[in-house]
VOZA-620269 format. One record per residue: residue in one letter; y, x, z of N, C-alpha, C in turn. Coordinates in steps of 0.05 Angstrom, whole numbers, padded with zeros to 5 digits, always signed. Example, Ala and Ser with C-alpha at 12.3 -4.5 7.8 and 13.67 -1.06 7.14 Angstrom:
REM VOZA-620269
A-00114+00264+00156-00090+00246+00156-00066+00264+00156/S-00045+00257+00142-00021+00273+00143+00001+00258+00157/
//
This chain:
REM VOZA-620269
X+02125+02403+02758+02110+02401+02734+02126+02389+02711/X+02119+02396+02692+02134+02387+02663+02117+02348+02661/X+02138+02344+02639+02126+02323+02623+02144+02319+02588/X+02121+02308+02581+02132+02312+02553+02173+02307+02543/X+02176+02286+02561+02195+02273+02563+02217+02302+02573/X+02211+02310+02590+02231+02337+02605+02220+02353+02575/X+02207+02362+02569+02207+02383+02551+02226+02377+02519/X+02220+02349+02512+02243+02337+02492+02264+02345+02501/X+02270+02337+02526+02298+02340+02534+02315+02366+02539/X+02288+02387+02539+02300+02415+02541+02334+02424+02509/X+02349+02435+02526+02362+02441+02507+02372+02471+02508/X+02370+02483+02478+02373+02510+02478+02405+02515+02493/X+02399+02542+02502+02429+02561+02508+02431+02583+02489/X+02450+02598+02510+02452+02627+02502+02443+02644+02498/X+02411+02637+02519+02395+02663+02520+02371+02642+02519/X+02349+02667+02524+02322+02646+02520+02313+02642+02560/X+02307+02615+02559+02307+02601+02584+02272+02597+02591/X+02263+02594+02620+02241+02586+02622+02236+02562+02640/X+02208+02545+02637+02215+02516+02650+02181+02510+02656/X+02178+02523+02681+02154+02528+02694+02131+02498+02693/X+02108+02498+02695+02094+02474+02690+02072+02482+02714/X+02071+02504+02727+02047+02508+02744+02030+02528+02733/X+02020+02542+02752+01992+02563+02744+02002+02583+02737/X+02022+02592+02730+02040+02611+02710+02042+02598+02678/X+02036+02576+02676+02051+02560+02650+02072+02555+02651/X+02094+02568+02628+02115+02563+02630+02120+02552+02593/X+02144+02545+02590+02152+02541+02561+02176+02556+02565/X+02186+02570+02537+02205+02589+02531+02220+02578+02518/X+02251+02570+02523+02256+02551+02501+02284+02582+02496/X+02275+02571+02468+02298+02600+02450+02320+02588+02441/X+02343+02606+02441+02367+02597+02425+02367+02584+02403/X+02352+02589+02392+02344+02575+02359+02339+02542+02368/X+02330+02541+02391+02314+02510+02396+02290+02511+02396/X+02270+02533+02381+02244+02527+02386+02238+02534+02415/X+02208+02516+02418+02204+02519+02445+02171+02530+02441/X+02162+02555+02451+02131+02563+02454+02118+02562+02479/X+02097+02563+02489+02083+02567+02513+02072+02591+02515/X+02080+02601+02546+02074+02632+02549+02055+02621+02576/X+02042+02641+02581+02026+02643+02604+02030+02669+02618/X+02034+02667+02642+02038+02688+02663+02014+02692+02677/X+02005+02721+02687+01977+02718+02699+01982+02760+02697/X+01968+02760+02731+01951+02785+02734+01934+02800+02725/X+01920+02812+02712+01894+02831+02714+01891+02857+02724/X+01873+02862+02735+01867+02890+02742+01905+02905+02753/X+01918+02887+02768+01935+02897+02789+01963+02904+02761/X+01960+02888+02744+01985+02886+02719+01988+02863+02714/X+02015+02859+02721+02029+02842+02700+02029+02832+02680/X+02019+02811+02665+02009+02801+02632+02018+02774+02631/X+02027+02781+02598+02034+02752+02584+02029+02740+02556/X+02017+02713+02559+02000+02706+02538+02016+02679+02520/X+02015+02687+02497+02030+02666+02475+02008+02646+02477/X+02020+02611+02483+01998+02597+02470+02006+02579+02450/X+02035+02588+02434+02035+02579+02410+02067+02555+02416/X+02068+02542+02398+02095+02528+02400+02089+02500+02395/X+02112+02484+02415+02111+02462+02420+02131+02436+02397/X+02130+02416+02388+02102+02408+02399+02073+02415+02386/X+02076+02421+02371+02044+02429+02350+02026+02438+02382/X+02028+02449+02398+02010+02455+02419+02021+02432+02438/X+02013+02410+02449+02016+02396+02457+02015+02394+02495/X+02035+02389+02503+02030+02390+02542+02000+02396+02549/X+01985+02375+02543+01956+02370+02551+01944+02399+02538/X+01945+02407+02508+01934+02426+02507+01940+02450+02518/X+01958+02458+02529+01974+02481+02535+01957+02477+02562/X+01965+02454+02579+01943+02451+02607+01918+02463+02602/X+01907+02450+02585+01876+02459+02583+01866+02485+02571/X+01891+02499+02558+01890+02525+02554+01893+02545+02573/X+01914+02539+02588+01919+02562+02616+01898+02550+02631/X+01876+02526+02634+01853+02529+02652+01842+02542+02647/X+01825+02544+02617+01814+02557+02601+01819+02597+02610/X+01846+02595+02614+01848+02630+02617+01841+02629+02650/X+01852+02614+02672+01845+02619+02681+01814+02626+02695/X+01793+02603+02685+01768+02617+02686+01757+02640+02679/X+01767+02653+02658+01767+02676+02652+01769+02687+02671/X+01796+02688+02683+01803+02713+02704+01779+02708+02723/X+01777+02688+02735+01757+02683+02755+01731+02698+02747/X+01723+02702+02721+01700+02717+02714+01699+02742+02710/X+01728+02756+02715+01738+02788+02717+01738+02786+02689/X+01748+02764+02674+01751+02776+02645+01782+02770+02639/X+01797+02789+02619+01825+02786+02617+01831+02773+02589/X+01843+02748+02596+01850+02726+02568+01869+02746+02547/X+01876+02765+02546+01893+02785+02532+01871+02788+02497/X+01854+02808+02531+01827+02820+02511+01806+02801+02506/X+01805+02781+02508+01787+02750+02491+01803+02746+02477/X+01828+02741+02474+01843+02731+02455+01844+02756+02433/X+01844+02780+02434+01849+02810+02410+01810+02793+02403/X+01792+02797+02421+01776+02800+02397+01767+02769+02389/X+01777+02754+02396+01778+02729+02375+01784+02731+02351/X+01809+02748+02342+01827+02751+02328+01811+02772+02311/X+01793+02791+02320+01781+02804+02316+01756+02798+02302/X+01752+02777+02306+01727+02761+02294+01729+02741+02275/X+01744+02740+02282+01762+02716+02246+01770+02731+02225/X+01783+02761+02231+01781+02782+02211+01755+02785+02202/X+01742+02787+02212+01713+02797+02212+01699+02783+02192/X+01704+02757+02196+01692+02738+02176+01713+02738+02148/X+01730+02748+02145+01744+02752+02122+01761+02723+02110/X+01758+02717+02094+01767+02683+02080+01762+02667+02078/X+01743+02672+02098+01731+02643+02103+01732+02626+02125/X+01744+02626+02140+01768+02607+02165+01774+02590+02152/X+01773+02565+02162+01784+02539+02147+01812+02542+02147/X+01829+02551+02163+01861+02559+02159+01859+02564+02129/X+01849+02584+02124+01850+02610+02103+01840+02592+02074/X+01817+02581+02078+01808+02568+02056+01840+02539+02046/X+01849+02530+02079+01858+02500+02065+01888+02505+02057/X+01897+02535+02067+01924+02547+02051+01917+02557+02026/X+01900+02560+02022+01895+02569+01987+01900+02552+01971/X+01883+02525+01983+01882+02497+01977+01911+02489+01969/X+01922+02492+01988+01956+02480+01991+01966+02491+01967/X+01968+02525+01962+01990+02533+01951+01973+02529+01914/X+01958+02519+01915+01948+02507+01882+01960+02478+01883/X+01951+02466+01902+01969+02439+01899+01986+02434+01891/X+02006+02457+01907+02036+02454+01909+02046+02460+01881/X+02033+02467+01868+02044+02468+01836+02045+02443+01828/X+02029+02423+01830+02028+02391+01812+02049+02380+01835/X+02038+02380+01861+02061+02363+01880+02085+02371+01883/X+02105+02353+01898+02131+02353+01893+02134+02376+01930/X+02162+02388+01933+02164+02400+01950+02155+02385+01974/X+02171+02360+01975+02167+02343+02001+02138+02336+02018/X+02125+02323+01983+02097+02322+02000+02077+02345+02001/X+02084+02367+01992+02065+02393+01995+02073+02403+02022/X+02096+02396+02027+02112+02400+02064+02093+02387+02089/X+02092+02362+02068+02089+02335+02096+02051+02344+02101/X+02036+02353+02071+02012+02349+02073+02003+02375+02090/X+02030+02402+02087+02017+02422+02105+02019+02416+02139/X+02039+02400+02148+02053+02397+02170+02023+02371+02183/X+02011+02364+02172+01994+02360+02183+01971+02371+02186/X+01960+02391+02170+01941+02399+02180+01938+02419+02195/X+01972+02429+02202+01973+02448+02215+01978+02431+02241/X+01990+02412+02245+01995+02398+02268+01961+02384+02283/X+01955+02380+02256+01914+02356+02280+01888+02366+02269/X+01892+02392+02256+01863+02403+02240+01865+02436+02244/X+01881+02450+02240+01883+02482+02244+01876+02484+02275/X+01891+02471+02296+01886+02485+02322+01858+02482+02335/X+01849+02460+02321+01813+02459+02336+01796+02474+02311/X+01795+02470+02290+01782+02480+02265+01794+02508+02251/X+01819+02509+02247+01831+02524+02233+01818+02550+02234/X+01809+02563+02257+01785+02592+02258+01760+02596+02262/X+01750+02564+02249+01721+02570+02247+01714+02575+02222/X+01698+02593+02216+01684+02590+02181+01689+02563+02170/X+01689+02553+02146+01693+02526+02130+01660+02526+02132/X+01654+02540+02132+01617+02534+02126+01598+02523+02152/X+01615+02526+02172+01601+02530+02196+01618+02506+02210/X+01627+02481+02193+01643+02456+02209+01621+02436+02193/X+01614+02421+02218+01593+02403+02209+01608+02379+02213/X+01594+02360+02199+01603+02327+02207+01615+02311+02233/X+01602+02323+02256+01611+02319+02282+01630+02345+02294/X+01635+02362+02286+01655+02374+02291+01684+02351+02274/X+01685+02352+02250+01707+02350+02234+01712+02317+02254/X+01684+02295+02254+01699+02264+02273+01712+02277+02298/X+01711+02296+02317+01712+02302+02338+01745+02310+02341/X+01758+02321+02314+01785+02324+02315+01789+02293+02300/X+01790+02281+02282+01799+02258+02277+01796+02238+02296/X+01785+02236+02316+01778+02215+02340+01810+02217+02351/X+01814+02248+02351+01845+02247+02370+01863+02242+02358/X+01871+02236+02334+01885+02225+02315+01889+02196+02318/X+01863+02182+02319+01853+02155+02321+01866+02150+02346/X+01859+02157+02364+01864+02153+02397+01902+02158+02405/X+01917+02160+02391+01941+02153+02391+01954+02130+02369/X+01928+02130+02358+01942+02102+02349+01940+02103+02314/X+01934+02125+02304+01948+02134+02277+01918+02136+02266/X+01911+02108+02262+01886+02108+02251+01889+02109+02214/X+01904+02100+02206+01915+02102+02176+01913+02124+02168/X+01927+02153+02183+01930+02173+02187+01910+02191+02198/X+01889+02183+02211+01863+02198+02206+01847+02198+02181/X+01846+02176+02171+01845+02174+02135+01849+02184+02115/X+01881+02195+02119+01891+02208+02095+01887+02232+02102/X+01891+02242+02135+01879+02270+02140+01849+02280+02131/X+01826+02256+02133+01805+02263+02129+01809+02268+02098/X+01819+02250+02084+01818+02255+02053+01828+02282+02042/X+01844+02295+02061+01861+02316+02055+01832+02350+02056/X+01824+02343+02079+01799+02358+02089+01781+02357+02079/X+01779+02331+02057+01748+02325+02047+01757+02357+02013/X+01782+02349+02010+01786+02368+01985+01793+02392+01994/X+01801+02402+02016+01800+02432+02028+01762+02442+02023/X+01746+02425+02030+01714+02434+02028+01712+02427+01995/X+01716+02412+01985+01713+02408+01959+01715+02438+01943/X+01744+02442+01950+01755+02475+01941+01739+02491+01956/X+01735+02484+01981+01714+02512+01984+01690+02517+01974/X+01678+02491+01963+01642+02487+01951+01660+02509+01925/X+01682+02499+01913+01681+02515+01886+01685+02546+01879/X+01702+02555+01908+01700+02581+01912+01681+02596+01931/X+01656+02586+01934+01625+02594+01942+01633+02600+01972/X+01654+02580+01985+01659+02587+02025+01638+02569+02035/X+01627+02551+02024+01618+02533+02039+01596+02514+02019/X+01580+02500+02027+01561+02491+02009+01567+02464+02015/X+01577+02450+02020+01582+02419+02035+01607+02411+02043/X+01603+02384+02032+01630+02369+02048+01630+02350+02069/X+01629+02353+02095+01621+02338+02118+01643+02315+02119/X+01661+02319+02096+01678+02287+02107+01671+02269+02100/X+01644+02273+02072+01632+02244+02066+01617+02231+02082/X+01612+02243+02102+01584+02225+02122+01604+02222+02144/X+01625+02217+02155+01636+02205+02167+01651+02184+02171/X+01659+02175+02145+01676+02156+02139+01665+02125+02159/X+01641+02125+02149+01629+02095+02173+01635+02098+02192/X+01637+02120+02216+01645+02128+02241+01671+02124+02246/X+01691+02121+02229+01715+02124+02238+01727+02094+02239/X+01754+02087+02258+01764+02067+02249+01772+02053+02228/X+01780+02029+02225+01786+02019+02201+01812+02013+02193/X+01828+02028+02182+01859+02025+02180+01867+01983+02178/X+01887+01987+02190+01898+01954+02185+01897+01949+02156/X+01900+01926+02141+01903+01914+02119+01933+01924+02113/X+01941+01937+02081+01966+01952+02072+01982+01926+02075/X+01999+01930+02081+02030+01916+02083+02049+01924+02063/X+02046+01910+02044+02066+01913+02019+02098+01915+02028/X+02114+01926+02016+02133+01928+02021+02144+01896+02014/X+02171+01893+02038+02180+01865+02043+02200+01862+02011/X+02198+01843+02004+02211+01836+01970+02224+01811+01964/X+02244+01808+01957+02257+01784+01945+02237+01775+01926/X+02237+01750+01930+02207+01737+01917+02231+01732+01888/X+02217+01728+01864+02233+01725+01839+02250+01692+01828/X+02236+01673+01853+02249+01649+01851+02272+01649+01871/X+02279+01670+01882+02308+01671+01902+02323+01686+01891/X+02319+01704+01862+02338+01728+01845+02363+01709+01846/X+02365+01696+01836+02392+01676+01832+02417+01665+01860/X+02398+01665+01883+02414+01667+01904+02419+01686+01913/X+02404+01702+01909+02406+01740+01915+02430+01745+01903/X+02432+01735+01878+02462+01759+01859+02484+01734+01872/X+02483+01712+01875+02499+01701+01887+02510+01715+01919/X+02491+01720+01934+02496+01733+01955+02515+01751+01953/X+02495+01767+01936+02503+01799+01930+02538+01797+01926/X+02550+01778+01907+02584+01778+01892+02594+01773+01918/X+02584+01766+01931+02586+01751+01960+02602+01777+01984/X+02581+01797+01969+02587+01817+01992+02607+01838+01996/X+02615+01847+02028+02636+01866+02026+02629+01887+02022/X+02614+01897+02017+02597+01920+02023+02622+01949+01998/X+02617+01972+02001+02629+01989+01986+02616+01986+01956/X+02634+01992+01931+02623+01985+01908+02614+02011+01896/X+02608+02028+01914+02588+02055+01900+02556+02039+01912/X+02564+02028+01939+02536+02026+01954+02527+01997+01940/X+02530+01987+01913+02534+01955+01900+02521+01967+01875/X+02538+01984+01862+02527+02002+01843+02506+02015+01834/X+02494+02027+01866+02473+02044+01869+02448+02030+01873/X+02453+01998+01884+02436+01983+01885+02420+01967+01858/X+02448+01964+01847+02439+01956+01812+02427+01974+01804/X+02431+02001+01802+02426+02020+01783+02393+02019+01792/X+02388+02014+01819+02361+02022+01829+02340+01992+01819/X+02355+01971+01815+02344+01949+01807+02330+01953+01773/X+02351+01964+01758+02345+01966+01737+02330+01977+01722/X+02326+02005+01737+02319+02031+01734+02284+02030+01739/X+02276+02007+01761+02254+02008+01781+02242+02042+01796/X+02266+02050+01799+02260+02076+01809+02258+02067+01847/X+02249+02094+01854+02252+02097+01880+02283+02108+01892/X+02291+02101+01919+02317+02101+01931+02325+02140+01926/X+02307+02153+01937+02306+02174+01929+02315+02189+01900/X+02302+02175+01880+02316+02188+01858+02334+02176+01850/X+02353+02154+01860+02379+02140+01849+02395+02164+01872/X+02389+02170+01894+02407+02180+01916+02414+02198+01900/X+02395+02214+01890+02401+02243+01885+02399+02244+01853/X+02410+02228+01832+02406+02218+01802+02434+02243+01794/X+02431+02260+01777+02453+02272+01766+02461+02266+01730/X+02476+02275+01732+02490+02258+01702+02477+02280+01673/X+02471+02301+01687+02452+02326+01671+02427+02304+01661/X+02421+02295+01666+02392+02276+01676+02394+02253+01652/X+02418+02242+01651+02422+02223+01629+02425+02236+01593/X+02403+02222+01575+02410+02233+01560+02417+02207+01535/X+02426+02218+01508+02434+02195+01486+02443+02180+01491/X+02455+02174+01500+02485+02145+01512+02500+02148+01486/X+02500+02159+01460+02515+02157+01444+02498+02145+01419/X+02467+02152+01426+02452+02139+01403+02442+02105+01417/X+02418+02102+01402+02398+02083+01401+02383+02081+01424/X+02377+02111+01437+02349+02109+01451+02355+02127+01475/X+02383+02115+01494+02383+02125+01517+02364+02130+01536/X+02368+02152+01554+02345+02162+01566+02347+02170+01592/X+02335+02167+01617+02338+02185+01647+02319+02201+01648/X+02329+02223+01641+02304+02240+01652+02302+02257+01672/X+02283+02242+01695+02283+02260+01723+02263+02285+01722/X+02273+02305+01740+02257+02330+01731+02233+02325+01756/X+02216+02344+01752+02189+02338+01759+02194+02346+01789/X+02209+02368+01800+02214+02371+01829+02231+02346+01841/X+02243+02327+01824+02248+02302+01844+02232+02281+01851/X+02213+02279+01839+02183+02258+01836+02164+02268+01856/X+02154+02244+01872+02137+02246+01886+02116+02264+01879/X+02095+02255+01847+02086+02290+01843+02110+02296+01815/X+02098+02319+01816+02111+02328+01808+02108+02339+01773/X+02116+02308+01769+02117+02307+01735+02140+02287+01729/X+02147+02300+01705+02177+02292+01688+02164+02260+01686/X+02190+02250+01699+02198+02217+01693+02215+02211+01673/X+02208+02202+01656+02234+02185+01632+02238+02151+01639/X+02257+02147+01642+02265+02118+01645+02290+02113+01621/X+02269+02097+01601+02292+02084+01579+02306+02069+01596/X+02344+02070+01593+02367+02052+01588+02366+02034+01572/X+02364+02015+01586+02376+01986+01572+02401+01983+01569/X+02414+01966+01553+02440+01959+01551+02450+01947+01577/X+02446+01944+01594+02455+01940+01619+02458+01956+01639/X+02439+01972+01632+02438+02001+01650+02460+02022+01636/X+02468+02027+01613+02491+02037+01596+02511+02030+01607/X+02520+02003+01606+02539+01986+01619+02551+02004+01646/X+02526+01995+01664+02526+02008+01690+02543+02033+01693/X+02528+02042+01679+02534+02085+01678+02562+02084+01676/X+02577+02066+01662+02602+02074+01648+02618+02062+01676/X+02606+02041+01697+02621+02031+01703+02624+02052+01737/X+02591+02064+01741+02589+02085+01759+02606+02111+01754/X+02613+02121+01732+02632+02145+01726+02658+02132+01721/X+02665+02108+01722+02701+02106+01726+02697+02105+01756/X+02675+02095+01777+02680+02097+01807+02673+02124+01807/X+02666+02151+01803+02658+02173+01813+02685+02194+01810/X+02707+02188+01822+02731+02214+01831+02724+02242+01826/X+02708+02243+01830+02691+02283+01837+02692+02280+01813/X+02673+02273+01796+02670+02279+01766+02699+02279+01748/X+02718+02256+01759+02745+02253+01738+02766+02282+01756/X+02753+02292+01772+02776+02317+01792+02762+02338+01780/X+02737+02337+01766+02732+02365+01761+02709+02382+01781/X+02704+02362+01799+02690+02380+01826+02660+02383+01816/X+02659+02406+01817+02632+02412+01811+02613+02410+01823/X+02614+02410+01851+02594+02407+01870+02585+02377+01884/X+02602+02356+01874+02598+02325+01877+02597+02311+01852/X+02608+02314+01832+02617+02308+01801+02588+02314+01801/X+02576+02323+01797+02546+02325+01790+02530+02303+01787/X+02544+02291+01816+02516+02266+01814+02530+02241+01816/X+02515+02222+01811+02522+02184+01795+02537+02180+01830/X+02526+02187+01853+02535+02173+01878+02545+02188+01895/X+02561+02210+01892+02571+02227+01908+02585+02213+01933/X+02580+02228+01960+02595+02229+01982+02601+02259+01993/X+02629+02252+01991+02644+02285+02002+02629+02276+02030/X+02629+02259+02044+02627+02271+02078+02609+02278+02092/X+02579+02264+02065+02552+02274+02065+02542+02304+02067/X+02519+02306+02092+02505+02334+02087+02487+02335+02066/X+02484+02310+02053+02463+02318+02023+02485+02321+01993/X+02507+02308+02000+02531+02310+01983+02525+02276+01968/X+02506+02269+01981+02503+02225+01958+02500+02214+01984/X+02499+02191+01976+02494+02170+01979+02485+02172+02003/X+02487+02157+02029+02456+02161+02051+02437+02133+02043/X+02410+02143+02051+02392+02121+02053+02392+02088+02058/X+02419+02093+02069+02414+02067+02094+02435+02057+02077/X+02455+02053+02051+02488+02049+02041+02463+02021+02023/X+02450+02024+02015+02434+02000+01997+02428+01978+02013/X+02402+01987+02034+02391+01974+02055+02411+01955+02074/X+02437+01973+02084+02452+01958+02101+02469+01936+02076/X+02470+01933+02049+02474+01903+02034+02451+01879+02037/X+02425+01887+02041+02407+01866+02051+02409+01858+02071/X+02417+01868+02098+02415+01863+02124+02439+01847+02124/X+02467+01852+02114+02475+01836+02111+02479+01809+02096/X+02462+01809+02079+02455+01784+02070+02438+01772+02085/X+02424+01779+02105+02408+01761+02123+02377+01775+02110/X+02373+01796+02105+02349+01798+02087+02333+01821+02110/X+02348+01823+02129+02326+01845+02154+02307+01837+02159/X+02282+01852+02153+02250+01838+02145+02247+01834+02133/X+02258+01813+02110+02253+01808+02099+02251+01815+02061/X+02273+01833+02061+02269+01853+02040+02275+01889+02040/X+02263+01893+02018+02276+01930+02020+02283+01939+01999/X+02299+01955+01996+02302+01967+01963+02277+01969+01949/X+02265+01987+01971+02233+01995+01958+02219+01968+01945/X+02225+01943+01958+02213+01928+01947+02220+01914+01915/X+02241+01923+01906+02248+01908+01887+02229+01920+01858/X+02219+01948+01864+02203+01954+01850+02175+01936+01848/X+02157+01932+01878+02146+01910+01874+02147+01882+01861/X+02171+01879+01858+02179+01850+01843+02186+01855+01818/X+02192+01872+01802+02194+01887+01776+02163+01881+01767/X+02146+01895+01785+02109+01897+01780+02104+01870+01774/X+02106+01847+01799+02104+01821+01791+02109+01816+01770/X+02137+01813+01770+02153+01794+01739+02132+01805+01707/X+02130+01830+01716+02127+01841+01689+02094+01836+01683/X+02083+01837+01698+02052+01836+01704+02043+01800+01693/X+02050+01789+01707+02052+01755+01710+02068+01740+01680/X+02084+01756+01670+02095+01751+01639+02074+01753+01618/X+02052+01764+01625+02036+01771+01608+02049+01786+01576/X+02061+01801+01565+02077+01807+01551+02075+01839+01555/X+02066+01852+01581+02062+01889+01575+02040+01897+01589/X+02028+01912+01573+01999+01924+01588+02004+01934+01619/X+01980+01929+01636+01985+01938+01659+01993+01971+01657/X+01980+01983+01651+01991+02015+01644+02012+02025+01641/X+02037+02010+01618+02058+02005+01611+02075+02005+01635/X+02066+01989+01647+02084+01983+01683+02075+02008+01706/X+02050+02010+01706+02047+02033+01726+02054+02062+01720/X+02064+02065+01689+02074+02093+01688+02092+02088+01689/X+02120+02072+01679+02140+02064+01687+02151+02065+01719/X+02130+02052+01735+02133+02056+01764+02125+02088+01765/X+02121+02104+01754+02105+02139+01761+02087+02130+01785/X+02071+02108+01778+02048+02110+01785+02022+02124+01777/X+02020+02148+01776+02010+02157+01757+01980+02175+01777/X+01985+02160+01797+01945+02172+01815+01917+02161+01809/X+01925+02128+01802+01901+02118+01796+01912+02093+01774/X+01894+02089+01757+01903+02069+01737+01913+02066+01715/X+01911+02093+01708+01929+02099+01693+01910+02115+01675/X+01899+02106+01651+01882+02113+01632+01892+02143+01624/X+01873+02169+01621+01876+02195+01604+01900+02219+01622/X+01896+02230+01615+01916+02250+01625+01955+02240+01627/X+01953+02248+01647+01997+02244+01648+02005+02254+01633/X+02027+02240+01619+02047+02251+01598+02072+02225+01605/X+02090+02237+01614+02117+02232+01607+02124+02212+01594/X+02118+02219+01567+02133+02207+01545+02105+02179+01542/X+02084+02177+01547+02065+02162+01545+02073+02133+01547/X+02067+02117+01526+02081+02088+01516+02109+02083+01523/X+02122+02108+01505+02151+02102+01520+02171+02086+01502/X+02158+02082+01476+02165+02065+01459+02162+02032+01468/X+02139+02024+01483+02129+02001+01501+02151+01991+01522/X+02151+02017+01533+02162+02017+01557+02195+02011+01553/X+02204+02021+01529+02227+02025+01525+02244+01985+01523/X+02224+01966+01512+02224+01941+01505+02221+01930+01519/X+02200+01939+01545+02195+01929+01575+02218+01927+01593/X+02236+01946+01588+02256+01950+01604+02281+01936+01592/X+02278+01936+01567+02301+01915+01571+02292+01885+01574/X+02273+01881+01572+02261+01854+01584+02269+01850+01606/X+02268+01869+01627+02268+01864+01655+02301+01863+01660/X+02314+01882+01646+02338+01879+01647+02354+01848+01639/X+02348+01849+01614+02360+01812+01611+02345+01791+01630/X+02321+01804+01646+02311+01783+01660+02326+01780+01687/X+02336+01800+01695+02357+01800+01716+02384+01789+01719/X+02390+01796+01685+02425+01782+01678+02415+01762+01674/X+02400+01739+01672+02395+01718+01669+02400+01699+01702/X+02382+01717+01716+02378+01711+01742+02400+01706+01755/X+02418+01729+01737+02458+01732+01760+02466+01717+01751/X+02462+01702+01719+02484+01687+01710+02473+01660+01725/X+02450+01650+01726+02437+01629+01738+02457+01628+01761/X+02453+01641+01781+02457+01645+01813+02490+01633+01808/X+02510+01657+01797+02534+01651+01797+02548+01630+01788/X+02530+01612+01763+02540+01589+01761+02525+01571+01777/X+02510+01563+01795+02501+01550+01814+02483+01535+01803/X+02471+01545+01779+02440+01538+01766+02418+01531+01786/X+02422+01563+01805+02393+01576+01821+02366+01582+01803/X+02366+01576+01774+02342+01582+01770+02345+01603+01755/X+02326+01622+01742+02329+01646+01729+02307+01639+01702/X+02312+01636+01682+02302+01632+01662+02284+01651+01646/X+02266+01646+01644+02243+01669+01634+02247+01681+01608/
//
């Protein structure tokens, strides 16, 4: 018999391989690497074989309880071939209105405002813990205890946070279907009491703002590579996410020659997917000039690394990896205790606690832009504010380094 553990461990060949589990369950693992579940089985004195879909999205246990499932069949002189054609047969039948059918419609309108990544991540789950029990029933015909009945199994591995955002995801699949007349109701609102209660959010771990001064002390401290030193400032200054400093191109920067330098990230690099502007401060200028005398690619001419502020030739993304920032905290003793991601949180603080910029001011700055954020998104929205904000935060930092390095420790407001 298989176990999940042997099936991870399967590794493709040459040809396509099989790796028996009992009953005539087998898994097919293909040269490509994917691996599906076939079923082997008799009828009426023939030979037959039944797809039950690909692993892991069909899971050990379910694949078990699927080839039981056929086998009762046979036991009843009926052939899982021909139950399976007119299943298939009967979901046509009902036309567009399959919750599959309704919550891909859903998706591909989304996917216009969201960014590639999370229109990926939000299909990959509902195709992974909501399509295979729901996915071919009418949207009209899923009641309140059907929809807890798949989130329970969600819950029951542990990913109670994640039955949450799944339900929230399902509550706007019916939402869209009330508006295109599939369904008259949204059954995810009467469940919510029933379900577990996610843990209390855990903020990202942050250099608290009375340690900045030992921090940049550390920091001069460190051996670390001076692209991966660079990329860390730039992300300090910027309060962007690790993501758009990784992948920051020099197309992106604009007016370094005027008054009112500018980053402008395009809307497919943002979590959703709307144009970010981040005014340059005079320290962030600084920066740039000092990131393109370290960038080789750009002074060689290479077009395919020269592109961006952090190029790595040996990289499969061609920047920076994830981990070149992170591993300067760990070596400063900061594992657990801080993250890149967090320095944005401490940006929120300082600026919030100064009393000196509207909360709004800061959360579009952060492209916080889901809740809190008064009137429709725009871009350019208090970017005159914002523009003053940021160099606040900026001299609030060179204050912090000059503190630290002359052995002040304090950072002056």
């Amino acid at each position: 018999m298989l176990s999940d553990a042997m099936i991870r461990s399967l590794k493709a060949g040459p040809k396509p391989t099989k790796h028996a589990d009992g009953g005539g369950l087998f898994i097919l693992v293909n040269p490509d690497g994917k691996k599906h579940w076939r079923l082997s089985y008799r009828f009426a004195g023939k030979q037959k074989l039944l797809s039950g879909g690909p692993y892991p999205i069909v899971k050990l246990a379910d694949a078990r309880k699927w080839r039981d499932e056929a086998k009762a069949h046979l036991l009843e002189g009926r052939d899982p071939s021909t139950i399976r054609k007119a299943e298939k047969k009967a979901l046509a039948a009902k036309g567009q209105d399959a919750f599959e059918i309704v919550a891909r419609e859903w998706l591909h309108t989304r996917s216009k405002v969201w960014s590639e990544r999370y229109a990926r991540i939000t299909r990959t789950r509902l195709e992974q813990d909501i399509f295979p029990g729901l996915g071919s029933v009418p949207i009209g015909d899923i009641d309140p205890v059907m929809l807890l009945t798949e989130l329970r199994k969600i819950e029951q591995r542990g990913s109670v946070e994640m039955a949450h955002r799944i339900r929230n995801h399902v509550g706007e699949v019916f939402r869209y279907g009330i508006a295109t007349q599939r369904c008259r109701s949204d059954p995810s609102r009467d469940i919510a009491p029933a379900m577990m209660r996610p843990a209390p959010v855990k903020h990202r771990a942050k250099v608290d703002a009375r340690d900045l001064p030992q921090f940049f002390a550390k920091l001069a401290q460190d051996e670390g590579t001076r692209m991966s030193h660079l990329a860390l400032r730039w992300t300090m200054l910027t309060m962007v996410r690790t993501q758009e400093t990784r992948f920051a191109t020099w197309s992106e920067i604009e007016g370094l020659d005027g008054n009112q330098p500018l980053w402008r990230i395009a809307p497919d690099r943002m979590k959703m997917r709307s144009e970010h502007l981040v005014p340059l401060s005079r320290q962030a200028v600084a920066l740039l000039k000092e990131i393109e005398a370290a960038n080789v690619f750009r002074a060689a001419g290479n077009a395919r690394l020269g592109k961006f502020l952090f190029p790595v030739a040996t990289s499969k993304s061609d920047v920076i990896s994830e981990n070149r920032m992170l591993d300067i905290l760990y070596r400063m003793g900061l594992r657990g205790k801080a993250t890149v991601h967090g320095f944005r949180g401490l940006a929120s603080t300082v600026l919030n606690e100064s009393g000196e910029f509207e909360p709004d001011w800061i959360e579009v700055q952060l492209a916080h832009v889901a809740r809190g954020v008064r009137a429709a998104y725009n871009s350019a929205r208090y970017l005159a504010h914002r523009r003053i904000m940021m160099q606040w935060w900026a001299d609030y930092l060179e204050r912090a380094e000059k503190a630290g390095l002359s052995g002040d420790g304090q950072a002056a407001r």
